[in-house]
Legacy VTK file of the C-alpha trace (Angstrom):
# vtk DataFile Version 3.0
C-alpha trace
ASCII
DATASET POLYDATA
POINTS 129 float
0.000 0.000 0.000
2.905 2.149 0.925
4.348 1.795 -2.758
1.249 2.772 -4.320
0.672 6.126 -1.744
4.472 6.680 -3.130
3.822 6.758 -6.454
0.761 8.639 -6.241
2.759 11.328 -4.571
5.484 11.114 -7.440
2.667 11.994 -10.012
1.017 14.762 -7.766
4.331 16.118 -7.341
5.141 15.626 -11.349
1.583 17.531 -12.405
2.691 20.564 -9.950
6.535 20.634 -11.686
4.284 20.788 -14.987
1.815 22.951 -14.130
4.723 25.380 -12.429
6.548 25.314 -15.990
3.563 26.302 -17.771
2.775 28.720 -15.189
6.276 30.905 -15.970
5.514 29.846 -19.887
2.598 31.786 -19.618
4.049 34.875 -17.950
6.789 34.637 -20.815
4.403 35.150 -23.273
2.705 37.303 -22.407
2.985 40.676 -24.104
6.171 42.940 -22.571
3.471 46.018 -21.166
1.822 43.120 -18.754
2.626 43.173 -15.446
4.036 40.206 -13.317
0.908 41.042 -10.497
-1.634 40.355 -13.549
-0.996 37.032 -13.414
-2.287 36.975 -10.025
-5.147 34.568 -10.686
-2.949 31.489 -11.766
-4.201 29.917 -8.386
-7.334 30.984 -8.961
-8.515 29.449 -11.454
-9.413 32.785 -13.527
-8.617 31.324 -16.595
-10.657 33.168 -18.815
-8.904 36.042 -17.307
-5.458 34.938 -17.900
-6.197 34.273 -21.451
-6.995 37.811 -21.933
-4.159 39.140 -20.358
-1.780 36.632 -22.062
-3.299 37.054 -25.571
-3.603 34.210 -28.164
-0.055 32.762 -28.050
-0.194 31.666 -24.002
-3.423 29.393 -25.569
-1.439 26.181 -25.226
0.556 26.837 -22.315
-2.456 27.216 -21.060
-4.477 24.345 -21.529
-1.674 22.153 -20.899
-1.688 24.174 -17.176
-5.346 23.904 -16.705
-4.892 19.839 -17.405
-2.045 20.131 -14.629
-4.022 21.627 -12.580
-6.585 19.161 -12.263
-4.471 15.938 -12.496
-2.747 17.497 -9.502
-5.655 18.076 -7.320
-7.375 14.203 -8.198
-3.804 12.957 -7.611
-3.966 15.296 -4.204
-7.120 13.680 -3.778
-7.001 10.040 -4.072
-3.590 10.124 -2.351
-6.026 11.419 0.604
-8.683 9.305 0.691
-6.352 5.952 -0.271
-4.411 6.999 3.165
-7.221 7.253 5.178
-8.483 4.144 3.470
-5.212 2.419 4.467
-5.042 3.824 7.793
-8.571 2.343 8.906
-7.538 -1.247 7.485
-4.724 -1.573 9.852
-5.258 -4.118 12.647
-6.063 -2.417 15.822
-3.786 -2.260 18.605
-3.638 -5.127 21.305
-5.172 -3.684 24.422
-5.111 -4.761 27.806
-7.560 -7.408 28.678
-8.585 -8.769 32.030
-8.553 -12.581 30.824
-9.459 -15.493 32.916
-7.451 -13.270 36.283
-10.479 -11.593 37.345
-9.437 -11.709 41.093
-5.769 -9.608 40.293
-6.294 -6.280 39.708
-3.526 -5.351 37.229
-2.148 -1.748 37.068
-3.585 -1.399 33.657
-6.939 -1.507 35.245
-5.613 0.153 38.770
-7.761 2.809 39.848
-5.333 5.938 41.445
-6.986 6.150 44.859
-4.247 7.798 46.610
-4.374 11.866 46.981
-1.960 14.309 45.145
-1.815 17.471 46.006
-2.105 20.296 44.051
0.211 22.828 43.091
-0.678 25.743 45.683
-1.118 29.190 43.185
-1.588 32.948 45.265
-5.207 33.807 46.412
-6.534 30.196 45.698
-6.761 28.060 49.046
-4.968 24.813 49.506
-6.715 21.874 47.899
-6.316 18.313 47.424
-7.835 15.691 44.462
LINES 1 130
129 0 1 2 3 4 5 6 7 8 9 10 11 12 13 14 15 16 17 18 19 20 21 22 23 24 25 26 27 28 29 30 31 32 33 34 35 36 37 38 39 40 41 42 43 44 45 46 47 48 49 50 51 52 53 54 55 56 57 58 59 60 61 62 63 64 65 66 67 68 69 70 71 72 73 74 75 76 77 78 79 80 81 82 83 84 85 86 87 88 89 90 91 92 93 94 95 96 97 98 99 100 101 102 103 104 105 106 107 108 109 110 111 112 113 114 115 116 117 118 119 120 121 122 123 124 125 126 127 128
């Protein structure tokens, strides 16, 4: 299960190199009066916008970055929900049982009887638990 989580996390982390690369293709060609800051809504998902700020030539670039996009967040996804799925079929922990001794109390099952006392703080009377 472990290899599988691994090599979902290789492909999430692939899509985001991609979708990075396309990112800073897109800001290269755009047109040389655009600022950096309108590019803003890459993480957005404002692609619409983008388009119109990066003209017709950042058209593939920008496709390939919307597909990127989205294979990273199912990859993000799955990896989730397969680790939580893995997590809950892992045998649960051994836990202290009473067994056939039911006349030994064992410390596991020890009930703390004795009295502690408490940390005395200023203005609060002396107490004990």
């Amino acid at each position: 299960m472990s290899i599988l989580l691994g090599v979902i996390l290789l492909f999430a982390v692939l899509t985001l190199v991609v979708a990075v690369m396309q990112a800073v293709a897109i800001v290269r060609v755009a047109p040389a009066g655009e600022r950096l800051a309108g590019f803003m809504p890459l993480g957005w998902w404002k692609f619409r916008q983008i388009e119109q700020k990066a003209g017709p030539a950042a058209a593939a670039p920008l496709n390939i970055y919307k597909r990127a996009v989205i294979a990273f967040l199912v990859f993000l996804l799955l990896g989730v929900v397969l680790s939580g799925w893995a997590v809950n079929q892992r045998p649960a922990p051994a836990t202290a049982s009473l067994g056939a001794e039911t006349s030994v109390i064992r410390s596991e099952f020890a009930f703390n009887t004795d009295l502690r006392r408490v940390a005395t703080m200023p203005g609060a009377l002396f107490l004990e638990s």
